[in-house]
MARTIKOL-496566 format. One record per residue: residue number from 0; residue in one letter; x, y, z of N, C-alpha, C in turn. Coordinates in nm, 4 decimals. Layout:
N
REC  pos  code      n.c1      n.c2      n.c3     ca.c1     ca.c2     ca.c3      c.c1      c.c2      c.c3
REC  NUM     a         X         Y         Z         X         Y         Z         X         Y         Z
...
END
This chain:
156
REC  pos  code      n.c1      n.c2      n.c3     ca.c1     ca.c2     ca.c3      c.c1      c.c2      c.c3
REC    0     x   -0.1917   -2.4091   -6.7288   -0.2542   -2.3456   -6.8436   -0.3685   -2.4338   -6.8933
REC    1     x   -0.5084   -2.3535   -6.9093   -0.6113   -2.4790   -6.9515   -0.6315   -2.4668   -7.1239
REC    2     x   -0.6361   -2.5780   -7.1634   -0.6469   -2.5954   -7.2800   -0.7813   -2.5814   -7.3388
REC    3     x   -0.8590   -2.5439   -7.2706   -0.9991   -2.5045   -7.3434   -0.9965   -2.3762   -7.2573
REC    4     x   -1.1109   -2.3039   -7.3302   -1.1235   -2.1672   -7.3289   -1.3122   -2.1359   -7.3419
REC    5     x   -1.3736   -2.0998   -7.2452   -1.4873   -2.0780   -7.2205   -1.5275   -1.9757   -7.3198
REC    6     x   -1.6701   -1.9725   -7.4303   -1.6884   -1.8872   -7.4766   -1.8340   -1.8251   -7.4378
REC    7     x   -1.8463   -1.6734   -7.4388   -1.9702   -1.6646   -7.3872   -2.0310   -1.5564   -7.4867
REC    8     x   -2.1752   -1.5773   -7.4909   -2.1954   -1.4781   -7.5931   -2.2145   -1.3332   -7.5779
REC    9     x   -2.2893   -1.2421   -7.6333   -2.2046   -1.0693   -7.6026   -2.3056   -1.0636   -7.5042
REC   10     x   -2.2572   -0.9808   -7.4291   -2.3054   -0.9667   -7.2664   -2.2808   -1.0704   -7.1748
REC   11     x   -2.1825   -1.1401   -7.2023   -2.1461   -1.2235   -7.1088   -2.1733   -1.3354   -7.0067
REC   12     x   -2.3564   -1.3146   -6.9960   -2.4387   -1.4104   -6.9319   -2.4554   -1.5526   -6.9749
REC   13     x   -2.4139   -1.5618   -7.1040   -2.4969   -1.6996   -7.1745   -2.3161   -1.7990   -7.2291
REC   14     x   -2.3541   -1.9061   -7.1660   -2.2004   -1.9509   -7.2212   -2.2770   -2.0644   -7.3678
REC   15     x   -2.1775   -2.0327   -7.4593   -2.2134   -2.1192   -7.5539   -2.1905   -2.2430   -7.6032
REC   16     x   -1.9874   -2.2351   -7.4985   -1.9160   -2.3336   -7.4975   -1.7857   -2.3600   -7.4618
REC   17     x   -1.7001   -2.4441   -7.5444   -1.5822   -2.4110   -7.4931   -1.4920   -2.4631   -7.6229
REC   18     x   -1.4169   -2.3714   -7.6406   -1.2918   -2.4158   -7.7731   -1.1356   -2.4368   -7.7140
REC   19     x   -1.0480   -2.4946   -7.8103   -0.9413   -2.4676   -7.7524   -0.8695   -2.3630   -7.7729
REC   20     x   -0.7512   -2.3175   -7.7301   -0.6457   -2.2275   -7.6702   -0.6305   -2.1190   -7.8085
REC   21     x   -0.6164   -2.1988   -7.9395   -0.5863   -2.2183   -8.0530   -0.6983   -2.1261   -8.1308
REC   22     x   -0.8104   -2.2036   -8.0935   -0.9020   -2.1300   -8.1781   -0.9580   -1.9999   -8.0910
REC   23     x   -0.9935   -1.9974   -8.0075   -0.9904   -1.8418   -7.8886   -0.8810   -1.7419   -7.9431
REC   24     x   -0.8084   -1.7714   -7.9684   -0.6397   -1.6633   -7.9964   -0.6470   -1.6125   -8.1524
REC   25     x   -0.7628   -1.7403   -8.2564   -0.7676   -1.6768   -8.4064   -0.9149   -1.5921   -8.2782
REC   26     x   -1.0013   -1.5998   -8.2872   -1.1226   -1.5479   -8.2708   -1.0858   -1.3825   -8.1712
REC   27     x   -0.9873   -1.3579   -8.1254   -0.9028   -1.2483   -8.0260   -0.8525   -1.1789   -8.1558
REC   28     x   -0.7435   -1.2116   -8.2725   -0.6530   -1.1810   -8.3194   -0.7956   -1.1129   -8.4481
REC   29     x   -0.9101   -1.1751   -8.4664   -0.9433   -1.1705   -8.5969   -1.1016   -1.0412   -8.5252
REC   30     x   -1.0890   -0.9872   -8.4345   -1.1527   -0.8987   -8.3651   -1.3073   -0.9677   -8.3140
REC   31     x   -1.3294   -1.0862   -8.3320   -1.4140   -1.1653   -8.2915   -1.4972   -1.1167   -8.1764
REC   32     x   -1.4033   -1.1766   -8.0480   -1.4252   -1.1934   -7.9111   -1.2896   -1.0754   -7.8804
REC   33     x   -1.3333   -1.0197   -7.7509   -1.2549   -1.0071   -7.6067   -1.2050   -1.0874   -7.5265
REC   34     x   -1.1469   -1.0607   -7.4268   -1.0749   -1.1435   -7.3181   -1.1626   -1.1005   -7.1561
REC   35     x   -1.2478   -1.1942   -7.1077   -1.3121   -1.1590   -6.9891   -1.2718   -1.1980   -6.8868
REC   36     x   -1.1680   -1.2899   -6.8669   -1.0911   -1.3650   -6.7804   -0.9719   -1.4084   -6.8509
REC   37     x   -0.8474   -1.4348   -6.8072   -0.7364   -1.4713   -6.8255   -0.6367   -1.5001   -6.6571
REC   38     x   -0.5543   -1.5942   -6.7637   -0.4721   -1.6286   -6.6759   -0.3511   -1.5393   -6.5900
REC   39     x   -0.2975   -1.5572   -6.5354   -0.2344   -1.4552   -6.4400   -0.0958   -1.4357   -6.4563
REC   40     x   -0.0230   -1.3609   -6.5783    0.0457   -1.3233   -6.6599    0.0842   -1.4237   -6.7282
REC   41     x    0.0759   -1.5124   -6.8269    0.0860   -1.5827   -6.8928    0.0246   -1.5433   -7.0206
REC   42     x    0.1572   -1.5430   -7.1242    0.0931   -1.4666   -7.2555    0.1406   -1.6005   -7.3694
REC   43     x    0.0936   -1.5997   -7.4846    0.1266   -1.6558   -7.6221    0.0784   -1.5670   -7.7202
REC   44     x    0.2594   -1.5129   -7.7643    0.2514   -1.4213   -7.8435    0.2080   -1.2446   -7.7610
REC   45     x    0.1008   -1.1790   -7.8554    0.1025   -1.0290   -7.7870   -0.0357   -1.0430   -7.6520
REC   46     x   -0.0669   -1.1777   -7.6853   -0.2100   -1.2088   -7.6197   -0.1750   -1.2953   -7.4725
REC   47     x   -0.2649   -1.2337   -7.3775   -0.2695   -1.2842   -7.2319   -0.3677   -1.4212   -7.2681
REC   48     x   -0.3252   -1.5478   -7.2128   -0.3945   -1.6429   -7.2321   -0.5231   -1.6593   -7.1009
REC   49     x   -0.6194   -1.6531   -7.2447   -0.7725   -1.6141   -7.2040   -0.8335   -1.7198   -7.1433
REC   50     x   -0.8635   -1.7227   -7.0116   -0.9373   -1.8697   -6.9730   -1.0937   -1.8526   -7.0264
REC   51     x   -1.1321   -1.7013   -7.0379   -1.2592   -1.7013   -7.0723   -1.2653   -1.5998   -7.1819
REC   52     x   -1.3788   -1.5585   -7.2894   -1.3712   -1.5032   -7.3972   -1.5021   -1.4253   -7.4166
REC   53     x   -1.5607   -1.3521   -7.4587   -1.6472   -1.3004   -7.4902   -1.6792   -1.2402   -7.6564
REC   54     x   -1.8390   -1.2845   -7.7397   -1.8225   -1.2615   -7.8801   -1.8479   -1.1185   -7.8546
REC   55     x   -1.8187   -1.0096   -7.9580   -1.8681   -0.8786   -7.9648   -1.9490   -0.8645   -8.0861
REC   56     x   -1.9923   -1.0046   -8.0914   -2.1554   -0.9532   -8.1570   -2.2385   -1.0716   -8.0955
REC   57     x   -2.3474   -1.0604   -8.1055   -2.4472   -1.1530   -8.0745   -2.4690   -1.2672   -8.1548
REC   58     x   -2.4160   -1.4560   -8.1111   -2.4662   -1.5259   -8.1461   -2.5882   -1.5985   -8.1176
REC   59     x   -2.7171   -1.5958   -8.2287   -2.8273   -1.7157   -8.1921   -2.8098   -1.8237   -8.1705
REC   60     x   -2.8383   -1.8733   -8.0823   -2.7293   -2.0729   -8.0415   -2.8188   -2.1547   -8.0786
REC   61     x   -2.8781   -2.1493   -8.2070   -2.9363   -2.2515   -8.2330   -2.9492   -2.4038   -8.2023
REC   62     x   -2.8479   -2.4349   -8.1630   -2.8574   -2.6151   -8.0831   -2.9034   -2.5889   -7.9763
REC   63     x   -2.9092   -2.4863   -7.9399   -2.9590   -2.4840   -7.8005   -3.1044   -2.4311   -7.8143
REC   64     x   -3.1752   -2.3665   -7.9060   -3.3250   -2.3463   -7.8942   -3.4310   -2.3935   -8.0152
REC   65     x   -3.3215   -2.4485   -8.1103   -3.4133   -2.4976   -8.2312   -3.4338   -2.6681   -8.2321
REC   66     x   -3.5390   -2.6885   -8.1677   -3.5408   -2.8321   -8.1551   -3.6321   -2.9196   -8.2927
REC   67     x   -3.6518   -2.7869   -8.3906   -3.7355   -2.9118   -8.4789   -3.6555   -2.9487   -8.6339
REC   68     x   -3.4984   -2.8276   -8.6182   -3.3661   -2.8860   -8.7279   -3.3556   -3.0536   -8.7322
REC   69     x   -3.2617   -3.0740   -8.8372   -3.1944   -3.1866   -8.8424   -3.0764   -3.1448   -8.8851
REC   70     x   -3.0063   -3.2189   -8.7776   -2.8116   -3.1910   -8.7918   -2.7779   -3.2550   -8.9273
REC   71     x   -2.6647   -3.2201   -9.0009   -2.6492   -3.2181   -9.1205   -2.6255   -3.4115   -9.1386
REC   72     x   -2.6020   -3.4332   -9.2154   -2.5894   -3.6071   -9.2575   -2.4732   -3.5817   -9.2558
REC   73     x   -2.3625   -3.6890   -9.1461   -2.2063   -3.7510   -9.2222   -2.2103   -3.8515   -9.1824
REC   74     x   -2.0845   -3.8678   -9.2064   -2.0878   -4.0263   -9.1466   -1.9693   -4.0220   -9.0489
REC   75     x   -1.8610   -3.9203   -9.0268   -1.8016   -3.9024   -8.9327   -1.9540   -3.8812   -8.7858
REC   76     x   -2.0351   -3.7779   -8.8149   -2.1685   -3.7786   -8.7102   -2.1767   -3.9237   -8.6714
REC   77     x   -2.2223   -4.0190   -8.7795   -2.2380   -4.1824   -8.7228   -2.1868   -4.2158   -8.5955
REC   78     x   -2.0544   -4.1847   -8.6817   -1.9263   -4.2428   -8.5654   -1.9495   -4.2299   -8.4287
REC   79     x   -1.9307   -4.0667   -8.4328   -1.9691   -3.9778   -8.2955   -2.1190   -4.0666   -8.2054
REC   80     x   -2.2123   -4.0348   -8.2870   -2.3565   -4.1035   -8.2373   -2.3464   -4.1674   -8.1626
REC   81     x   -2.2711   -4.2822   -8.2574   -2.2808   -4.4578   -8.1894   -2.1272   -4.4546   -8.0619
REC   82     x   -2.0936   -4.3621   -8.0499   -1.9724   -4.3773   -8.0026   -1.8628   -4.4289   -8.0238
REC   83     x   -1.8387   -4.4750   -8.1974   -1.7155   -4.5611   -8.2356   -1.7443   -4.6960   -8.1470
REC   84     x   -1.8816   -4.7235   -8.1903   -1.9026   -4.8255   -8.1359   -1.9940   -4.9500   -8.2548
REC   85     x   -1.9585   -5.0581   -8.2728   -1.9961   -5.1578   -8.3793   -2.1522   -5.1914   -8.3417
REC   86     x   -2.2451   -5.1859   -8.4217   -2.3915   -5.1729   -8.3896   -2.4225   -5.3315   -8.4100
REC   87     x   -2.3166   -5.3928   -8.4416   -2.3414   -5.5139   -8.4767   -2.2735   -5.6229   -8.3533
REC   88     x   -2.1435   -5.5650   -8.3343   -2.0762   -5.7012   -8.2503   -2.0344   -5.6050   -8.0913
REC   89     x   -2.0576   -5.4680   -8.1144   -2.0338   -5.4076   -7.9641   -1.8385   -5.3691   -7.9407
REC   90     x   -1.7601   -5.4190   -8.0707   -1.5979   -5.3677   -8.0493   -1.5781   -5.1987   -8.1203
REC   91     x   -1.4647   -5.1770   -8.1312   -1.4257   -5.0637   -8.1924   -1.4704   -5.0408   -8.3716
REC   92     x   -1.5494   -4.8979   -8.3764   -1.5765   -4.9201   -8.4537   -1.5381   -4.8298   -8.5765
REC   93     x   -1.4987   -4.8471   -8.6762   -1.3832   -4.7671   -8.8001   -1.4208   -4.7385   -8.8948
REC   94     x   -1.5925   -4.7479   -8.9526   -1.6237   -4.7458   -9.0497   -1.7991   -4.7301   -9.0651
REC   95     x   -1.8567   -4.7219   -9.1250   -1.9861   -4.6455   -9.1312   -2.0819   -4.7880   -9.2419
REC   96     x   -2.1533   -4.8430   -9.1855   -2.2323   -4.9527   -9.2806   -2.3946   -4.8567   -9.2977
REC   97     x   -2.4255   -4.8381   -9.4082   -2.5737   -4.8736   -9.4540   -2.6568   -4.9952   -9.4372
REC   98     x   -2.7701   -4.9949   -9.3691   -2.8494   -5.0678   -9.2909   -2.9282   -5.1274   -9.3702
REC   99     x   -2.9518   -5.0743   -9.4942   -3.0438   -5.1390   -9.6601   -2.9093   -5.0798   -9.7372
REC  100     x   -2.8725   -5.1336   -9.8046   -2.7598   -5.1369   -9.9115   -2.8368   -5.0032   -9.9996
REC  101     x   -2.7296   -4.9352   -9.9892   -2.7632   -4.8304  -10.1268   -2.7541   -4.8488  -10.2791
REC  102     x   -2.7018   -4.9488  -10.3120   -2.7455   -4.9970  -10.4248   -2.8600   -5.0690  -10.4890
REC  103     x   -2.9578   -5.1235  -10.3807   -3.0726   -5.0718  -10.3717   -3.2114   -4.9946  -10.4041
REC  104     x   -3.1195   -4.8466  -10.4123   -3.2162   -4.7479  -10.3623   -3.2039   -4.6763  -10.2174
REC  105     x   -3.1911   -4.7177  -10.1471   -3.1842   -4.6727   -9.9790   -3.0675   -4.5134   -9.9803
REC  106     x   -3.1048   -4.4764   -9.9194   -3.0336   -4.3205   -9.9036   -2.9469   -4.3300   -9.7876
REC  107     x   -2.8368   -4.2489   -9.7987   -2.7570   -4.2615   -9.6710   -2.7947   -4.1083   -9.5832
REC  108     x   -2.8477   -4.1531   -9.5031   -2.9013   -4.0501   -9.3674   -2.8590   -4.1304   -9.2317
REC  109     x   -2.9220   -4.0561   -9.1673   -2.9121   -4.0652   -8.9674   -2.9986   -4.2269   -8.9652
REC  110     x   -3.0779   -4.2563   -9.0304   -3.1712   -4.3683   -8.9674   -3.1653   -4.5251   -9.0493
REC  111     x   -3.0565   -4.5011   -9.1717   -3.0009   -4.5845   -9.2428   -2.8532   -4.6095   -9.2799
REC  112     x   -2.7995   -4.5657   -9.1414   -2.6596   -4.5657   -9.1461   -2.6072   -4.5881   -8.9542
REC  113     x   -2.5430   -4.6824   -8.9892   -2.4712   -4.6936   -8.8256   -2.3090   -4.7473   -8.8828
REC  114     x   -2.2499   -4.7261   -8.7100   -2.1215   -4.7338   -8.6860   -2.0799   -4.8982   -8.7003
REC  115     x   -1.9884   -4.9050   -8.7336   -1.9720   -5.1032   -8.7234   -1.7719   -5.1173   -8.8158
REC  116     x   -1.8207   -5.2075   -8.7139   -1.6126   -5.2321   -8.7133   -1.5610   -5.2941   -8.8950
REC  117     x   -1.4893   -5.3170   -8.8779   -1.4409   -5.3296   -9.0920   -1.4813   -5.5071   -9.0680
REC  118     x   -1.4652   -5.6258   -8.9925   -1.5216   -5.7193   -8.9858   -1.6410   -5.7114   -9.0500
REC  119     x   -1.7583   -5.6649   -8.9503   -1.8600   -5.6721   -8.9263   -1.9456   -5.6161   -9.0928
REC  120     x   -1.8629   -5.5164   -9.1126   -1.9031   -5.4393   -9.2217   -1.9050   -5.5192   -9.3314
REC  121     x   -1.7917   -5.5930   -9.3382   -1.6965   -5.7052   -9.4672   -1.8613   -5.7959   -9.4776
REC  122     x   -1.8454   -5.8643   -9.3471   -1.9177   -5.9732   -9.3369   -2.0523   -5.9952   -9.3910
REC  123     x   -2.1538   -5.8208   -9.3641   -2.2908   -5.7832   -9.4240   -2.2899   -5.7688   -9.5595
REC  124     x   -2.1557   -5.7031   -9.5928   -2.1898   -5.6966   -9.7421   -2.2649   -5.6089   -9.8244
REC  125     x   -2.3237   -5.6035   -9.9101   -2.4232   -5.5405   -9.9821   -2.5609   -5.5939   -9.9727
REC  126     x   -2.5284   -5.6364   -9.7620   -2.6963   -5.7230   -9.8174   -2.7815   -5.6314   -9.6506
REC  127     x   -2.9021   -5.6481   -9.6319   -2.9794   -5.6504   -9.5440   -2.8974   -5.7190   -9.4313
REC  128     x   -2.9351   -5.6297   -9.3029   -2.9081   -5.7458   -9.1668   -2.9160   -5.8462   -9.1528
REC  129     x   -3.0869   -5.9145   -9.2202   -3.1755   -6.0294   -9.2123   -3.0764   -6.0984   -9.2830
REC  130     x   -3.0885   -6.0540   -9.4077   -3.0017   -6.1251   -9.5317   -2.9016   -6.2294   -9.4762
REC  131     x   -2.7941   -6.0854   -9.4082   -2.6569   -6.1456   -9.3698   -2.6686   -6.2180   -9.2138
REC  132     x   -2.7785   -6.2250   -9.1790   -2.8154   -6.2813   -9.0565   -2.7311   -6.2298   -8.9548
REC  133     x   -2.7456   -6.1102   -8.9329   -2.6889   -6.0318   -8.8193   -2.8063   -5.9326   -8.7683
REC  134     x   -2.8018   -5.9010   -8.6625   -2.8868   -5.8267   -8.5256   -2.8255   -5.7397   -8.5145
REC  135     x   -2.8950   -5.6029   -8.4968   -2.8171   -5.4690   -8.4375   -2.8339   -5.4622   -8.3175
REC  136     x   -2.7420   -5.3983   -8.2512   -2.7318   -5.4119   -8.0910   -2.7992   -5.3132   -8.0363
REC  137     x   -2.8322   -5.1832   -8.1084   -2.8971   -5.0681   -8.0813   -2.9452   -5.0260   -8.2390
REC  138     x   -3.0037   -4.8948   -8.2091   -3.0916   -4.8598   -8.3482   -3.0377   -4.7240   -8.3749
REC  139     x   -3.0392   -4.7066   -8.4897   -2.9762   -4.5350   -8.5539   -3.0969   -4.4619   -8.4782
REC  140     x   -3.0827   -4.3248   -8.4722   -3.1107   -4.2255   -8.4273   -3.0685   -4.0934   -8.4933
REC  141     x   -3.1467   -3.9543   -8.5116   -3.1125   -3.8712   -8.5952   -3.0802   -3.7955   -8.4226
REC  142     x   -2.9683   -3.7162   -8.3877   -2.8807   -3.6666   -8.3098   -2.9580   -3.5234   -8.3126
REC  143     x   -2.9553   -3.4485   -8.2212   -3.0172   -3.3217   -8.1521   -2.8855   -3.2129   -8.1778
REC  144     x   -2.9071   -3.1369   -8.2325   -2.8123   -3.0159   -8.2702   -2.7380   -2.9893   -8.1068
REC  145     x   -2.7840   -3.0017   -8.0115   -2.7205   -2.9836   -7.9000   -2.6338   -3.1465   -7.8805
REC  146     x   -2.6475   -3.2264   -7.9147   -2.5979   -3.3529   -7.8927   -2.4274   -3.3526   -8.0113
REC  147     x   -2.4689   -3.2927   -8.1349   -2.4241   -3.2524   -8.2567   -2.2932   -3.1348   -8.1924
REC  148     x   -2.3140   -3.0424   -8.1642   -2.2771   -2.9196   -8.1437   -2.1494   -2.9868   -8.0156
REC  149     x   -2.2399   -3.0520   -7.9474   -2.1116   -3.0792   -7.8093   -2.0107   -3.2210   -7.8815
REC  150     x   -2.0341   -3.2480   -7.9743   -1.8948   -3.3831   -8.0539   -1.7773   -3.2963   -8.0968
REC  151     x   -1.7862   -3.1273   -8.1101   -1.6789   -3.0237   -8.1349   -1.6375   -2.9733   -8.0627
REC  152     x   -1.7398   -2.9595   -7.9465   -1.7498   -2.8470   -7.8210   -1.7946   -2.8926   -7.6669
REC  153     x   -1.7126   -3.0321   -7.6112   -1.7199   -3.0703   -7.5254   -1.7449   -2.9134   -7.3923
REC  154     x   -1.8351   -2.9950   -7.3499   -1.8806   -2.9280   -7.2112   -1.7898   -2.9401   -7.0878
REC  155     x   -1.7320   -2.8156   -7.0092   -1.6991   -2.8638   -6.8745   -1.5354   -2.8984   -6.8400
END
């Protein structure tokens, strides 16, 4: 039984993505999507488990053709970005540092905010990199709605 579930948009040509088992079965139950493929009698509940799905209305896939958006600001996004990765020392990373202290003034967005472990974070403080005499290992980046879109909706 596969735990993700291919979704494609109406007419069936364009795939948009893939959800799990879970959310395909609300999107079936709530008249969403159809069932364009399924598994070979295997049901949960009144529903044949759908390897593939179809919407019955037309979605615009915006991550996929609007390249001049900006994906929304979090700081869970950070995480994702940097890969749960410390921008400072390169270990696991648990927590979200501002790059100019917002007390400050500095705003928390995509290009003043990176990933960095609770050490690393402790250690900077409320101060500048320079300040706290630490080097970033890589540089923030504002993330592509298609880059954005696949941290929910792994491909493949």
């Amino acid at each position: 039984m596969s735990a993700t579930v291919t979704v494609y948009n109406l007419g069936g040509k364009e795939v948009l993505g893939r959800v799990g088992l879970n959310h395909a079965i609300t999107m079936l139950h709530k008249g969403k999507a159809r069932i364009l493929e399924a598994a070979s009698g295997e049901m949960i509940g009144p529903y044949v488990i759908p390897k593939a799905v179809e919407l019955l209305r037309y979605v615009y896939a915006r991550w996929k053709y609007d390249r001049t958006g900006e994906v929304p600001f979090s700081k869970r996004g950070v995480l994702r970005r940097d890969g749960f990765t410390c921008a400072y020392c390169g270990k696991d990373a648990d927590t979200v540092d501002h790059i100019l202290p917002k007390w400050a003034g500095n705003a928390a967005s995509w290009m003043n905010s990176i990933a960095a472990c609770r050490k690393c974070n402790q250690a900077k403080g409320g101060r500048s990199p320079r300040e706290a005499g630490m080097k970033l290992k890589f540089n923030p980046r504002v993330p592509s709605f298609h880059e954005a879109y696949n941290w929910s909706h792994p491909e493949g």
